[in-house]
PyMOL CGO cylinders between C-alpha atoms (Angstrom):
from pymol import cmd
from pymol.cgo import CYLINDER

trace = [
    CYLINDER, 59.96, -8.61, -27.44, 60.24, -6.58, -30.72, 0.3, 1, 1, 1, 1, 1, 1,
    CYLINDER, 60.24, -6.58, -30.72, 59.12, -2.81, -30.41, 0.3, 1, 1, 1, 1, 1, 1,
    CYLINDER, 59.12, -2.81, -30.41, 56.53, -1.89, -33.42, 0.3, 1, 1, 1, 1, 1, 1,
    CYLINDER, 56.53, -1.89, -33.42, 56.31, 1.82, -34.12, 0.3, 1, 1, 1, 1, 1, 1,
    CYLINDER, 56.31, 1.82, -34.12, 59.99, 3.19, -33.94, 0.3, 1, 1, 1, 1, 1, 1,
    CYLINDER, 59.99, 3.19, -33.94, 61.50, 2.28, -36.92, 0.3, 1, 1, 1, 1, 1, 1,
    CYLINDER, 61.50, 2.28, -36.92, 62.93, 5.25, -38.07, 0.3, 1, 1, 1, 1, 1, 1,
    CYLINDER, 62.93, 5.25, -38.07, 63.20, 7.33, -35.22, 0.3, 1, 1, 1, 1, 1, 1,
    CYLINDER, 63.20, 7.33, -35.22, 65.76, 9.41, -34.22, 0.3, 1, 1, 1, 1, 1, 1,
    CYLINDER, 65.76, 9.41, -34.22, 66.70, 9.09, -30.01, 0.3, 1, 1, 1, 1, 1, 1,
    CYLINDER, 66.70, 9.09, -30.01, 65.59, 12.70, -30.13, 0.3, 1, 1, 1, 1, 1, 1,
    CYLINDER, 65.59, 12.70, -30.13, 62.63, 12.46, -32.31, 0.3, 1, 1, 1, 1, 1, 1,
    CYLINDER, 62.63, 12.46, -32.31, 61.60, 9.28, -30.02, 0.3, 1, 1, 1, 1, 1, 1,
    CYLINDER, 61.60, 9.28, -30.02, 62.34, 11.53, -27.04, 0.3, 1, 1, 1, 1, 1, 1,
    CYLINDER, 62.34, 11.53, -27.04, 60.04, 14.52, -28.30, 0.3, 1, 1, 1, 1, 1, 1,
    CYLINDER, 60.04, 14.52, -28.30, 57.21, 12.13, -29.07, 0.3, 1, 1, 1, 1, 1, 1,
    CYLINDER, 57.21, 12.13, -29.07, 57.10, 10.76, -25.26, 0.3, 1, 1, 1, 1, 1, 1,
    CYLINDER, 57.10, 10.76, -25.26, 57.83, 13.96, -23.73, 0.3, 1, 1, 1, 1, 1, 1,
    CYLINDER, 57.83, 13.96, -23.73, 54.24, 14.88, -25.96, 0.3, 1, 1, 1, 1, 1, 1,
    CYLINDER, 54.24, 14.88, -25.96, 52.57, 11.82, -24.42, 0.3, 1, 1, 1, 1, 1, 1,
    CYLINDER, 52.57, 11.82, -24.42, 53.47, 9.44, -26.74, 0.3, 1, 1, 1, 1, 1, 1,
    CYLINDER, 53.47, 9.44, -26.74, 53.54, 5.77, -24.88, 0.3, 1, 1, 1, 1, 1, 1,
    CYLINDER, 53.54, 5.77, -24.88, 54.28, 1.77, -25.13, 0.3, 1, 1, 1, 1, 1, 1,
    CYLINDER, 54.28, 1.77, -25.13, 51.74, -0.21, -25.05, 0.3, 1, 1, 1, 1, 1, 1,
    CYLINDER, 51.74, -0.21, -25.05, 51.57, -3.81, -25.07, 0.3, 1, 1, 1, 1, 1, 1,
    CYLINDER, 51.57, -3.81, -25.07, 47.92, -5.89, -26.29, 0.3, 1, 1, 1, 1, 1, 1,
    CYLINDER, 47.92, -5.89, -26.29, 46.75, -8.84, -25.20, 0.3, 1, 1, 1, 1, 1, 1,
    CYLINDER, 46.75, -8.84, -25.20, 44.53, -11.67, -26.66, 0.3, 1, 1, 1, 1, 1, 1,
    CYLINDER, 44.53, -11.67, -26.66, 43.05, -14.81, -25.77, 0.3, 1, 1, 1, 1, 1, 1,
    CYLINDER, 43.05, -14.81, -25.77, 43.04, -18.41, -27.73, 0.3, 1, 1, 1, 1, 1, 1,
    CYLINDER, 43.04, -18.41, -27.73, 40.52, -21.49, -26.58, 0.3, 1, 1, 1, 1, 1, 1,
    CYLINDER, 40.52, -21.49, -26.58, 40.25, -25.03, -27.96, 0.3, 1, 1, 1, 1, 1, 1,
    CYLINDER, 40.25, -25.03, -27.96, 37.71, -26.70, -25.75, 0.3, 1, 1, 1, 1, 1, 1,
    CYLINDER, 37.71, -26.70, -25.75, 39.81, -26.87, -21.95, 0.3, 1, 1, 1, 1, 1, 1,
    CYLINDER, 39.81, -26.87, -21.95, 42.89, -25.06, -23.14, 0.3, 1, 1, 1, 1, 1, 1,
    CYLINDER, 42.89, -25.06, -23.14, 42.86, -21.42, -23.02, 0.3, 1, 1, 1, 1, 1, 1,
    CYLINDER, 42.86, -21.42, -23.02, 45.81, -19.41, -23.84, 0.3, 1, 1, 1, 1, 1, 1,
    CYLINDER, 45.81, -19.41, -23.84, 46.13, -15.89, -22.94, 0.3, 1, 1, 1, 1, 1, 1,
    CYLINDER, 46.13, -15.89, -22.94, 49.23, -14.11, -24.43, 0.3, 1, 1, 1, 1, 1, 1,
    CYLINDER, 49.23, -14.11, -24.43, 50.39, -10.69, -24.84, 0.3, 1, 1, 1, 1, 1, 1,
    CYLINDER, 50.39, -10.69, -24.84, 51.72, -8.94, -28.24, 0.3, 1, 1, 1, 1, 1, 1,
    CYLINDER, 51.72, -8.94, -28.24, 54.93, -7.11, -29.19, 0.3, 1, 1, 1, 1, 1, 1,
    CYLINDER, 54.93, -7.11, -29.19, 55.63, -3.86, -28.30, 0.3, 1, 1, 1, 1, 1, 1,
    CYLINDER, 55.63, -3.86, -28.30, 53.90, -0.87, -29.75, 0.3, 1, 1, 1, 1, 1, 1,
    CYLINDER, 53.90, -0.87, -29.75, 54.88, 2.63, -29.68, 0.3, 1, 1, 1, 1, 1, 1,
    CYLINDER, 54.88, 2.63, -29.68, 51.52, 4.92, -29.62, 0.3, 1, 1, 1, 1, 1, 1,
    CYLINDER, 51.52, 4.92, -29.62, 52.32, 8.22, -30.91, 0.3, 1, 1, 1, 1, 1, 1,
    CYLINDER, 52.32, 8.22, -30.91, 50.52, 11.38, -28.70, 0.3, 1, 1, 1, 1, 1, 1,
    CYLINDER, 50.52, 11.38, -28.70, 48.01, 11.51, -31.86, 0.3, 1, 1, 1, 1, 1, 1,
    CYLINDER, 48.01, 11.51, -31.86, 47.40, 8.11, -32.12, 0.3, 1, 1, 1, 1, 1, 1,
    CYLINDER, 47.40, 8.11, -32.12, 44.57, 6.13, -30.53, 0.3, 1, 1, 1, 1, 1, 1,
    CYLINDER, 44.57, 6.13, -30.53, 46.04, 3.17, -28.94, 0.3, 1, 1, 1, 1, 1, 1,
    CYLINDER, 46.04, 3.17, -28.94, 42.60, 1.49, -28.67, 0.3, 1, 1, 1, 1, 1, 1,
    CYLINDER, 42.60, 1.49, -28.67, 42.59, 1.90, -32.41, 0.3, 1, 1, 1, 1, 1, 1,
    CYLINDER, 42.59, 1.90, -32.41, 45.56, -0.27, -32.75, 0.3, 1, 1, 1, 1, 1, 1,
    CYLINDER, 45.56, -0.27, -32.75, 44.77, -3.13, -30.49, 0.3, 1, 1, 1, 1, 1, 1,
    CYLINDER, 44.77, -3.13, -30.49, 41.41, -4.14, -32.25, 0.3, 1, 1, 1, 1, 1, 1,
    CYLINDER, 41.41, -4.14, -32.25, 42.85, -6.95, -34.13, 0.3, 1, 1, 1, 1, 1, 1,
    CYLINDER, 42.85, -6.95, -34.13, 43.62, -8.61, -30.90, 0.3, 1, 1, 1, 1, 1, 1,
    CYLINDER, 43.62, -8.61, -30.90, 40.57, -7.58, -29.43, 0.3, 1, 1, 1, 1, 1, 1,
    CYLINDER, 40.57, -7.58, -29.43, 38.61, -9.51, -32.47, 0.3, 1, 1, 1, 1, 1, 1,
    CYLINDER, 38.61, -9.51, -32.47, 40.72, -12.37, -32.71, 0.3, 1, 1, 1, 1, 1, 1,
    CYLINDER, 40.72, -12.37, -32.71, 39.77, -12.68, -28.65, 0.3, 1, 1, 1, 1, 1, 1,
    CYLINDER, 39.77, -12.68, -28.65, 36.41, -12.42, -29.36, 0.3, 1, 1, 1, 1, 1, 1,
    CYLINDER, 36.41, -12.42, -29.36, 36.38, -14.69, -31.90, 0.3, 1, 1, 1, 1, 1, 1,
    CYLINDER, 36.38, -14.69, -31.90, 38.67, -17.83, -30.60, 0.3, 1, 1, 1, 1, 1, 1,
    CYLINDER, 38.67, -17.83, -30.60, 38.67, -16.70, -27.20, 0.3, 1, 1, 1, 1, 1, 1,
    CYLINDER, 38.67, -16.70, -27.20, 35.02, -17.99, -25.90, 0.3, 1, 1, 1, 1, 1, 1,
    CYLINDER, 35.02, -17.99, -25.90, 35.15, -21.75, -26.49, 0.3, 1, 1, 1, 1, 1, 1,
    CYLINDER, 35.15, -21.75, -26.49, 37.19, -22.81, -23.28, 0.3, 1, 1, 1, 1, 1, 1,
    CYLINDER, 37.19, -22.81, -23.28, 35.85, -24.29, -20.15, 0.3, 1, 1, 1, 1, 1, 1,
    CYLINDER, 35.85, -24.29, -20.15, 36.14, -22.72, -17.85, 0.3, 1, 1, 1, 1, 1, 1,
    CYLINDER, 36.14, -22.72, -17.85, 38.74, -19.97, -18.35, 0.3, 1, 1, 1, 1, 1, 1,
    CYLINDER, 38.74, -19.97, -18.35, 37.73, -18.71, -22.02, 0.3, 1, 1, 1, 1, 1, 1,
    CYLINDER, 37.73, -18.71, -22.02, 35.25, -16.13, -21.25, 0.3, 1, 1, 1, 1, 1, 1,
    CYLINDER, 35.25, -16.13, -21.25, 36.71, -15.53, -18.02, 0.3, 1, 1, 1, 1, 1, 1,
    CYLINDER, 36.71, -15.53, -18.02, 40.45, -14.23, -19.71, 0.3, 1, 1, 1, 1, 1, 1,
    CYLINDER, 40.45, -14.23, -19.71, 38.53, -13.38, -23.22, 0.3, 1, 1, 1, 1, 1, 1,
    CYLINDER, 38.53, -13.38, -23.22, 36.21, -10.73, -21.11, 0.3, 1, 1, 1, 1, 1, 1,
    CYLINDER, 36.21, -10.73, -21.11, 39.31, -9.84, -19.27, 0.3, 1, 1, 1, 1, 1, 1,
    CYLINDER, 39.31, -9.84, -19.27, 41.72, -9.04, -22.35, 0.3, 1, 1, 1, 1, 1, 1,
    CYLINDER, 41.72, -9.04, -22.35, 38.47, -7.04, -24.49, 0.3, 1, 1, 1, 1, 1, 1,
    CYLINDER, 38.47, -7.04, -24.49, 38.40, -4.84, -21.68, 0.3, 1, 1, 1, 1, 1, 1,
    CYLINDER, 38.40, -4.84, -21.68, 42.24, -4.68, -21.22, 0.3, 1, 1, 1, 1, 1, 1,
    CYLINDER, 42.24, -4.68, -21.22, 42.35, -3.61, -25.32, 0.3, 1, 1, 1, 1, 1, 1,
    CYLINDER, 42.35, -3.61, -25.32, 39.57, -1.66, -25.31, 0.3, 1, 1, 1, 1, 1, 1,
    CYLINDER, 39.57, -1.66, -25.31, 41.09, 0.65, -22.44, 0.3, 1, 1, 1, 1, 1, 1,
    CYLINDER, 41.09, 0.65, -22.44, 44.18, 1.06, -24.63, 0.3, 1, 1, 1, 1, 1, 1,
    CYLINDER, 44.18, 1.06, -24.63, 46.28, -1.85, -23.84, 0.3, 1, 1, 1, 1, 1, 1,
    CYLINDER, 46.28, -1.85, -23.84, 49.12, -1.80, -20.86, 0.3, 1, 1, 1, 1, 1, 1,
    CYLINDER, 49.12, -1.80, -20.86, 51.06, 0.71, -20.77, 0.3, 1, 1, 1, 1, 1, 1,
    CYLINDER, 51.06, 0.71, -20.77, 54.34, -0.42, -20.85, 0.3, 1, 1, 1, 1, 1, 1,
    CYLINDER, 54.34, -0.42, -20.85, 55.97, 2.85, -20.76, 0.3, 1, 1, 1, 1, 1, 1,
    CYLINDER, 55.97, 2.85, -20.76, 58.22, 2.81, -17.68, 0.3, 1, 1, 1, 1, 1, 1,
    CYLINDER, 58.22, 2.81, -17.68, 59.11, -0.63, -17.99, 0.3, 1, 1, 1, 1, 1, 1,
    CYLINDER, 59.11, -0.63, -17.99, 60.60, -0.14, -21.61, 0.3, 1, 1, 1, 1, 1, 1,
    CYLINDER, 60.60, -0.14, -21.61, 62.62, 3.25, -20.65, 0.3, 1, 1, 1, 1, 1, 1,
    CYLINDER, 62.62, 3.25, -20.65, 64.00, 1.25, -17.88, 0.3, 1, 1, 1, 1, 1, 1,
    CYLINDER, 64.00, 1.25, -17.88, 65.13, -1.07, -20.02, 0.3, 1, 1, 1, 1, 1, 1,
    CYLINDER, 65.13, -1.07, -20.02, 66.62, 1.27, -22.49, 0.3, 1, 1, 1, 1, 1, 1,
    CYLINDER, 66.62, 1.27, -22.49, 68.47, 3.11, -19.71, 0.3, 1, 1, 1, 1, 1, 1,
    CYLINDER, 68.47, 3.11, -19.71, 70.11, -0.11, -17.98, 0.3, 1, 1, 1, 1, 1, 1,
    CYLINDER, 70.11, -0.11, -17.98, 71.61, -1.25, -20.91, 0.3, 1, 1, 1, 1, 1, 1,
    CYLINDER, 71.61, -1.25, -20.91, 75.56, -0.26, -21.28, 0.3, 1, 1, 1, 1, 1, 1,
    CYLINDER, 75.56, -0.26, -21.28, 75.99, 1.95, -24.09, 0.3, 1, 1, 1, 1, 1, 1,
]
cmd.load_cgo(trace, "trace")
């Protein structure tokens, strides 16, 4: 998965920014056509402390609403599942992604 948000960042500067509450934050959204639903999950997204991360997941959150409904019988089931998911900021990927960084040989 490709990380959105740090381009540009110094370690330190990243460092800073999640020692202020900054976070990763991962979206999902939700695609029906008729008995296929597909629920997926988006890149990575680094949500600065003074940055709303429900703010940036709304484009998922439409497309969901939009394309998400029309399968039987899991489209409203996962769509209802990932507006509520987005609208509560996303998953919070945090940990996961400073594990990651830190088991990787440098």
């Amino acid at each position: 998965m490709k990380i959105i948000g740090v381009e540009g960042l110094s370690v330190d500067q990243l460092n800073n920014e999640l020692s202020n509450g900054a976070k990763f934050v991962v979206y999902q959204y939700c695609i029906s056509i008729l008995v296929m639903t597909f629920k997926r999950s988006s890149d990575i997204y680094f949500i600065r402390s003074r940055e709303s991360s429900g703010v940036k997941g709304i484009s998922f959150t439409l497309l969901s609403a939009l394309v998400g409904w029309w399968g039987f019988p899991w489209g409203p089931i996962y769509t209802i599942m990932v507006i509520v998911n987005n609208c509560n900021g996303g998953k919070d990927v945090t940990q996961q992604v400073l594990e990651s960084f830190n088991s990787k040989p440098a």
